[in-house]
N, C-alpha and C positions, 0 to 999 in steps of 0.2 A: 365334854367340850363346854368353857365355859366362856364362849368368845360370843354368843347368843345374846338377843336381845327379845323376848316374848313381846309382842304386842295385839290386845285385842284388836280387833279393825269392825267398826259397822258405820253406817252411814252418817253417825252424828257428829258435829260442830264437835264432840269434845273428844272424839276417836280420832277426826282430823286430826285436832291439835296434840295428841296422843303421838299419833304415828310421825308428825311432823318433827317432835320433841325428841322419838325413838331415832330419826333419820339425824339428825344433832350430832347427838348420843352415839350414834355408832361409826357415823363417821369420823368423830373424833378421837375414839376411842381405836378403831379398825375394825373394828366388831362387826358379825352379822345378822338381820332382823329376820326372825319367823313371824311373818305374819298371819293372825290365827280369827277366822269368821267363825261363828258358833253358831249355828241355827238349832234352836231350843224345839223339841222335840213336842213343844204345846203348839208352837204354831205350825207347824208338817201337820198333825193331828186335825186344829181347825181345817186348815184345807183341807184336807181329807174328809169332814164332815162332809163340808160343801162340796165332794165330789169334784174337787180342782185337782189337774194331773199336775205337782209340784214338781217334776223336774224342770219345765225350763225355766219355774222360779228360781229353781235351786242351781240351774246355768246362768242364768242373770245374772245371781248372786257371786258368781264365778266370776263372768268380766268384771266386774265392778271392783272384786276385791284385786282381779289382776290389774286393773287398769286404774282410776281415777281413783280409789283407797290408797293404793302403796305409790302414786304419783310423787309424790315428797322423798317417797325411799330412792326413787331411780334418780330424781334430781340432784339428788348427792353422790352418784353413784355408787350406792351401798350395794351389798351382796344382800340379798334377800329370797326367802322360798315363801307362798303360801301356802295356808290351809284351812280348806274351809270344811268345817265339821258336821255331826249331828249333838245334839246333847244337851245337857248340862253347859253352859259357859264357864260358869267358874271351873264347874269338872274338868273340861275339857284342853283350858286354859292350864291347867294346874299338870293335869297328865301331860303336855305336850312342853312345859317348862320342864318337869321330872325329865323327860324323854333328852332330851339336848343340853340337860344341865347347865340352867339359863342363868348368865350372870344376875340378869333382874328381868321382874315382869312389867307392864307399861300396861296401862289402859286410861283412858277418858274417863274422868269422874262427871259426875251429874249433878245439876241443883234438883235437888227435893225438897220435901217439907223442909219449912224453918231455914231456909238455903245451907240446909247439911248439904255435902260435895258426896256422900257413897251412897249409891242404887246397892241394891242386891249382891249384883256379878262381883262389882269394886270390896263390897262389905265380906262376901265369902271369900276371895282372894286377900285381903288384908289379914283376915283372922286365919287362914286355913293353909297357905302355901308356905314351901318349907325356901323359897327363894325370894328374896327383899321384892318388894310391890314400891312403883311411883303410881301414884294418881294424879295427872294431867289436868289442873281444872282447868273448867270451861270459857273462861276469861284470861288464859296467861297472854299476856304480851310477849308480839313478835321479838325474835332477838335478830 
């Protein structure tokens, strides 16, 4: 199926405009969006130190990506599933574009040092996925 639209989703200004960009995109296209939360296996672990019961973090994390995250998805009325993970992001990101044979993947690029636009996540996806990667910076203007 190559009628997929990969997008990661977390709570930053540039996943916003990420999944905003992905809802465009597939609308115009007719295409449909998997949207994909990744919860990194270091931070389950911290809580875990500190003896915090993470699931109704990891329910939070639930509404938020079915509701106010993929908001932009439903206003177009795009077809959309999500998914919210454990893992690796990029891993996770990458098996789950394999999985649906994603026309492209979509995520929110970040400023860091020297205002480079790739974090990690964005950096392991670009070199490593066998399906074309957009990075969404964090400044694009509305269309």
């Amino acid at each position: 199926m190559t009628d997929v639209i990969v997008v990661g989703v977390d709570a930053s200004d540039s996943s916003h405009g990420a999944v905003k960009w992905s809802a465009r995109l597939a609308a115009a296209l007719d295409m449909q969006i998997e949207a994909v939360h990744v919860e990194s296996h270091f931070a389950l672990w911290e809580l875990s130190a500190l003896q915090v019961d993470f699931d109704p973090y990891l329910r939070e994390l639930q509404c938020r990506l079915d509701d106010a995250w993929t908001q932009p998805i439903r206003d177009l009325g795009v077809c959309y599933r999500t998914q919210l993970l454990r893992g690796d992001p990029s891993k996770e990101i990458m098996r789950v574009a394999d999985e649906v044979d994603a026309f492209l993947v979509v995520v929110g690029a970040q400023r860091h040092f020297h205002d480079h636009l790739i974090g990690g996540t964005a950096h392991k996806l670009v070199n490593r996925s066998r399906h074309p990667v957009v990075l969404v910076p964090p400044d694009l203007p509305s269309r």
